[in-house]
N, C-alpha and C positions, 0 to 999 in steps of 0.2 A: 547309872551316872551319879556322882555325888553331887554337893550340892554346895552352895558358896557362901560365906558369912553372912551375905547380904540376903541373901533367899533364904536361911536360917534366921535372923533375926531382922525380919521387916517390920516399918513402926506400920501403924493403923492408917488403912488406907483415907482415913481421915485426918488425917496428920498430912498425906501428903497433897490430899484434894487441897486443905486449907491453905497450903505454903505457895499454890499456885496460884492462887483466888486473887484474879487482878493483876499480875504479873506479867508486866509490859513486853512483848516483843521488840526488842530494838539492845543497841549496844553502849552496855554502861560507859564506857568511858569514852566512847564519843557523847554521847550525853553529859556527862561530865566537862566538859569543854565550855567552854564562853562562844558563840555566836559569833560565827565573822563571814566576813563578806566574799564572797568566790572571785578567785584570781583569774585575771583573764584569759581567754581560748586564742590560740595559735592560729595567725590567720596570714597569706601575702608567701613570701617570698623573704628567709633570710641565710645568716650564716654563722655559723658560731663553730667555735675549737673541740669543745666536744658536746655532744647529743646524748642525753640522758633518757631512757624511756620507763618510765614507769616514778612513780610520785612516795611509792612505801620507804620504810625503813634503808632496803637494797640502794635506791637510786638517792634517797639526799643523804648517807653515807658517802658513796662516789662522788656528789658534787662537794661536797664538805672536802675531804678527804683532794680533790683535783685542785680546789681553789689554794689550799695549804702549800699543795707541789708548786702552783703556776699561781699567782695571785691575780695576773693579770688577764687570762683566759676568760673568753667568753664563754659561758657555762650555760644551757641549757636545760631544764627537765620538764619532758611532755608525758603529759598525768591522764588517761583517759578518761577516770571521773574528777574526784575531790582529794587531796593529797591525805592519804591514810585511810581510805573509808574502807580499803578491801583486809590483807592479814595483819598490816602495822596495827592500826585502830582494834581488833577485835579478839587479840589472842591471850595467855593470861597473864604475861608480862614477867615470865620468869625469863630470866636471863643466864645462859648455863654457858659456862667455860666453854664446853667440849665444843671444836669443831666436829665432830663426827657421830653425833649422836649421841652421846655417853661413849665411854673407856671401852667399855667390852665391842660393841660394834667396830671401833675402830681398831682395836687390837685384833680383829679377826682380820676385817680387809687389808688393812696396811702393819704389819706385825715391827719392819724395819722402822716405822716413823712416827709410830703412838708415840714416846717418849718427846719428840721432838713437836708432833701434835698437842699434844698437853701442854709442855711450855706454849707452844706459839699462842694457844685458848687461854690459857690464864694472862697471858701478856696482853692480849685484846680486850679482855675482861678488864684488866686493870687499866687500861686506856680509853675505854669506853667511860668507864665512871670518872677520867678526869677529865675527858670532853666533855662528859653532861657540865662539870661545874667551872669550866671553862669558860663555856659558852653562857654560861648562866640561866641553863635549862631547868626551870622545876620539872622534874618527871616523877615524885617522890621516891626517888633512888634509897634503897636500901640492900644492905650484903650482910645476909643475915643465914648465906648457906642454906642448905636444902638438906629436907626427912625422908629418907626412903623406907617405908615403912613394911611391915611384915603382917600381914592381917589372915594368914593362914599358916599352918602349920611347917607343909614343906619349902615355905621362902624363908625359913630361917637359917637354912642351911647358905641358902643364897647372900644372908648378910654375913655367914660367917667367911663365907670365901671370898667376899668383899675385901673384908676389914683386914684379911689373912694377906690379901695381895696388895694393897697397901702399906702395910704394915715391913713386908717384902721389898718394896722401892721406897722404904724410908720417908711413904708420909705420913706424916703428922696430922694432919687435918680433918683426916676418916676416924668417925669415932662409931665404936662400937655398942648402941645401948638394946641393953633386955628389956622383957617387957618392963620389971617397975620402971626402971629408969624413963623410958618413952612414956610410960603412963603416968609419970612426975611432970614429965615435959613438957605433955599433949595429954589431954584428958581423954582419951577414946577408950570405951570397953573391948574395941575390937582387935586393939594393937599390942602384936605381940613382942616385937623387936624390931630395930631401927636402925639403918645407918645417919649419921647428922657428918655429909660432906660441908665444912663449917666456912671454908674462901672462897667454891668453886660458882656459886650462885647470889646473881643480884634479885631484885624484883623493883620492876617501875610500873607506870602508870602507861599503857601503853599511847595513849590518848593524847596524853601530853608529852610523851618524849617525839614522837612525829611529828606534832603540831610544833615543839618546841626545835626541831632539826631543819623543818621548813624555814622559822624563822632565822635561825642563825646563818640558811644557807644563802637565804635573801640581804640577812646583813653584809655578808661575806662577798656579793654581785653576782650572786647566779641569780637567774630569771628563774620563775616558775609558772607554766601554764598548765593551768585545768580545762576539762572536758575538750580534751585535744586528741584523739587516738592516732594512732599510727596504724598505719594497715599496710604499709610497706618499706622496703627499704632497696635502691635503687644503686644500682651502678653509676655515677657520673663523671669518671676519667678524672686523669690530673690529679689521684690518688686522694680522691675522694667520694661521697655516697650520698645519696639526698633519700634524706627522709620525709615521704609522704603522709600527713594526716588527714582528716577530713576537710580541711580548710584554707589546707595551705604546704608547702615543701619545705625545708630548711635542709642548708648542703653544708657537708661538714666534714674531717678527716678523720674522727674516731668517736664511736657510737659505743656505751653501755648500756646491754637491754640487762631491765632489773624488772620483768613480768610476774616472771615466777610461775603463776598457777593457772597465769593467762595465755589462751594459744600463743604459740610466737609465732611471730613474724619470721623467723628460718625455718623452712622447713626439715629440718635435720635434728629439731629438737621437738617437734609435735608427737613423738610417742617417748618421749624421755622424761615424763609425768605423767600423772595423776593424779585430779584432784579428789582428796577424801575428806568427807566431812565430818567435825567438829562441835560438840554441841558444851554450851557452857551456862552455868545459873548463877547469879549475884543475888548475894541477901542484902536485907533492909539493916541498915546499921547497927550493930549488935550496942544491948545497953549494958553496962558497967558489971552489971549483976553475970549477965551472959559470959560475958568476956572472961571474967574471973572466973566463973564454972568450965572456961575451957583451959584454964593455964595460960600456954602456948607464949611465954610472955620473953622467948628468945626470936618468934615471928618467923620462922622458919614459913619456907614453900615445901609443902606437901607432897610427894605421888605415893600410892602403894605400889609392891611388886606383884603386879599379875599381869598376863598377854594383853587385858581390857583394863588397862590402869585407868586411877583417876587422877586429877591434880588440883590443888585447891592450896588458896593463900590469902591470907588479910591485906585489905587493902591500909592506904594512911585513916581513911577514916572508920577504920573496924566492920569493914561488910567481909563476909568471906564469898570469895569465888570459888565455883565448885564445878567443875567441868570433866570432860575426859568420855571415858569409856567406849559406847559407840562410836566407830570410825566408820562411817557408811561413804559408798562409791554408790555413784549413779552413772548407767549406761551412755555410754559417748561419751565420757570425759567432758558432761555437761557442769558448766556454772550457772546457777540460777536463782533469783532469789526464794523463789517458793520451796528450794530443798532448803529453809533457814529454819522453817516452823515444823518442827517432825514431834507434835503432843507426847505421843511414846515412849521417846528419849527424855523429854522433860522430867517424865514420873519418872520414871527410871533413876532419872540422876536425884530427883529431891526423897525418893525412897534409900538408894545409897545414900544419900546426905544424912538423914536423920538414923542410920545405924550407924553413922561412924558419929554423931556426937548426941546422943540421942536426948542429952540436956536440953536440948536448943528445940525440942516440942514447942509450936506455935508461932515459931520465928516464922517471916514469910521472902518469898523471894522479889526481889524489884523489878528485877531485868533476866530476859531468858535471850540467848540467840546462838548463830554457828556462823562457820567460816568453812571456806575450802581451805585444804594445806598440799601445798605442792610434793608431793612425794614423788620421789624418786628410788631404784631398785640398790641403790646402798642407804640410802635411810637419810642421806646428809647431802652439802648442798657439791654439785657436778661444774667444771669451769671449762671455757673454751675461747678458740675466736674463730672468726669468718668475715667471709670478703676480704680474703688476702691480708689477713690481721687489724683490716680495719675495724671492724665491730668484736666486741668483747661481752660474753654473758656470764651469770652463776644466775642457779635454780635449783631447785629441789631439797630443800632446805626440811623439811618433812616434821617442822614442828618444834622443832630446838634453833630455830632462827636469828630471834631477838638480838642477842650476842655476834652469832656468827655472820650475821650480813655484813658489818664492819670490816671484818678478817676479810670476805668478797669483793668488798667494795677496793682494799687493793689490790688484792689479787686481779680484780679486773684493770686497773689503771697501770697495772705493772707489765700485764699483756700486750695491752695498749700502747705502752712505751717500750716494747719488746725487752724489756729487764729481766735479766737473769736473777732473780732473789730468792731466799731461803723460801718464799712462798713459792713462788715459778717453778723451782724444781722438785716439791715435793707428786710423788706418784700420785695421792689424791686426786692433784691440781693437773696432772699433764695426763691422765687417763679419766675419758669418760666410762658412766657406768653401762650395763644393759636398757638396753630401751622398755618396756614396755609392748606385749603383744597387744598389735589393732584388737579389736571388737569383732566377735562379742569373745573372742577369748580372753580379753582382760578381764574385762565381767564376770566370768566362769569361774579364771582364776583367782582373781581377790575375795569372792564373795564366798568360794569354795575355802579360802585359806583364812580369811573371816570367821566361818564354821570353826574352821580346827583349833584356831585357837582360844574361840568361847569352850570347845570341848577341851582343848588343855588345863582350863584354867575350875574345870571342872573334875578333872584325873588331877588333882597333884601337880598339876604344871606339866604332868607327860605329854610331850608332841609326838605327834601322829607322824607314818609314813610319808604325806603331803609337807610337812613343816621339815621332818627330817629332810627330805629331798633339800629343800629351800635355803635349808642351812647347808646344807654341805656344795650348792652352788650358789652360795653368798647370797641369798634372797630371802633369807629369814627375819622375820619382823616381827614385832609387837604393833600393839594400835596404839 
């Protein structure tokens, strides 16, 4: 088995003890945030026009986004914990065009509608940046495009048939760089060549775009209650449904669940995810000296090309976030906090950190922590409804979310309102994906196709007969 840049050139495992030394468990940009006071818990007997479940990015889109159509609607959102604290609050705040994962995933699944997908992605994109400043959300929004980088020899091929097929649909904005060019760019000794997608990708703060979507959704009169779960959702005649939480019911005509990675409440969608976790590291503010030792002064968002990529990006006040690689699943389709602290993964990631900038010896990291991501068996996020079209969901957003919950969030108000629209009738939207085998054959098989693709990325990026299979019944994946 060969062997991978990072196992080729590890700094000193003193290097990466020091960068951990002290480094807080918990999530920077919740930390990041100003202190406020918890909104209150759902309690009694009410009624409102539509029923919002869940508190992230997904559901105060849908409320934003419902209050614009109806100004006058009683609006809803019941947050099981604290609005943001689960994938809005803690992921790395790239913001990507693509509904579908990136181009290539989606041109495999839906071949008729990628053209028509890319517009509708970059349309959203460009509407999402004029809400932040609409509303007058600091999120430190920035559209600085995105480096896909080449840190081994056979992904170079990969960025030439990139830039070859863009190039072919007449865009402009896929730029082709070799190694000097990328190593002009981005200071890494590791990088060999780059694509720089230059409009398709924003980056915010993800801490404050939630907290700042919260607020505008409360300016706008939706109500927001926290630490309210819902644990069911009820028939109640008269073309309506009552949603039960712990405290109290509220009955209403049209329900969007924006869980995600959380069991739902239909049973029709409990093996239509899983969650894999996510591990990520923030450094301590890089000083003037540093900065300049890395270039990087167009602030681009980071990933390389491998099955176990990484991803990493400066924030406004110059720390770089460094995350990615390990995707681990734990048995049952369990969330819990304790898969958050996985020490392993940490070194792992700050050993990759310091070969991809190895200037930055001695820098240390402030914050370490993970997330679950809802993945689903096409890679992107899955729409529906139920209860006779009253309730509307999207989930499985699988990590490219940020962006794309906006695009779901009508999608689900358009179901909702039974609308025929360019979103409604694309095949994406009116086919769900494969569900997910129960346990422990999930188990089996993620952790088995887990394996294949650390071994891919150890062959050359060759996939094994497990991976071919996967691909050729549209279940192939990276982490």
């Amino acid at each position: 088995m060969g062997t991978t840049v990072y196992e080729r050139h590890k700094p000193q495992a003193s290097t990466v003890e020091h960068s951990l030394s002290g480094t807080r468990q918990s999530v920077f940009w919740l930390d990041d945030l100003p202190g406020s006071a918890p909104r209150p818990r759902f309690g009694g007997e009410s009624v409102a026009d539509l029923v919002i479940v869940g508190g992230g990015y997904t559901g105060l889109w849908t409320a934003l986004q419902a209050k614009r159509r109806a100004p006058d609607a009683r609006v809803v959102v019941l947050e099981g914990k604290r609005v943001g604290w689960a994938a809005s609050g803690r992921n790395g705040g790239f913001c990507d065009a693509s509904l579908t994962h990136g181009r290539e995933n989606g041109a495999t699944r839906w071949p008729d509608e990628i053209d028509a997908l890319d517009r509708l992605g970059l349309a959203n994109l460009d509407a999402m940046g004029a809400d932040i400043a609409g509303y007058g959300i600091d999120a430190d929004w920035e559209r600085p495009g995105a480096l896909s980088v080449a840190v081994e020899p056979h992904a170079i091929a990969w960025l030439d048939e990139w830039a070859q097929d863009a190039a072919t649909r007449g865009d402009d904005s896929v730029r082709l760089l070799d190694t000097a060019a990328v190593r002009a760019s981005v200071h890494s000794p590791i990088y060999l060549g780059a694509v720089w997608e230059t409009r398709t990708t924003a980056l915010v703060h993800p801490g404050k775009l939630v907290t700042g979507l919260a607020h505008a959704a409360e300016e706008a009169g939706v109500v927001i209650f926290e630490h309210s779960p819902v644990h069911a959702i009820d028939e109640d005649g008269g073309g309506a449904v009552k949603i039960v939480t712990t405290h109290g019911r509220i009955r209403t005509p049209r329900v969007a669940l924006a869980t995600n990675v959380f069991r739902s409440v239909l049973a029709r969608n409990r093996l239509m995810t899983v969650p894999v976790y996510d591990y990520a590291l923030m450094t301590e503010p890089l000083t003037h000296s540093q900065l300049a030792s890395l270039g990087w002064n167009d602030r681009q968002g980071i990933s390389d090309l491998a099955n176990q990529f990484h991803y990493y990006r400066l924030s406004r006040d110059n720390r770089i976030l460094y995350g990615g690689y390990d995707a681990v699943y734990h048995y049952g389709r369990r969330v819990r906090e304790q898969y958050e602290d996985r020490p392993a993964t940490f070194r792992t990631l700050a050993s990759h950190f310091f070969t991809t900038f190895p200037q930055l010896e001695g820098l240390r990291f402030s914050h370490k922590w993970a997330g679950a991501i809802d993945t689903s068996t096409q890679f992107c996020a899955f729409f529906g409804t139920a209860r006779r079209g009253r309730v509307a969901y999207a989930a499985g957003f699988t990590g490219l979310g940020v962006a794309a919950t906006r695009f779901a969030a009508d999608v689900m108000l358009d179901l909702l309102s039974g609308e025929q629209t360019p979103r409604t009738r694309l095949e994406m939207v009116r086919k769900r994906p494969l569900p997910f085998p129960p346990e422990p054959a999930a188990a089996i098989g993620i952790n088995a196709t887990r394996w294949s693709l650390d071994r891919a990325d150890h062959h050359a990026g060759r996939r094994n007969l497990l991976l071919k299979t996967l691909d050729a019944l549209g279940l192939g994946f990276d982490s």
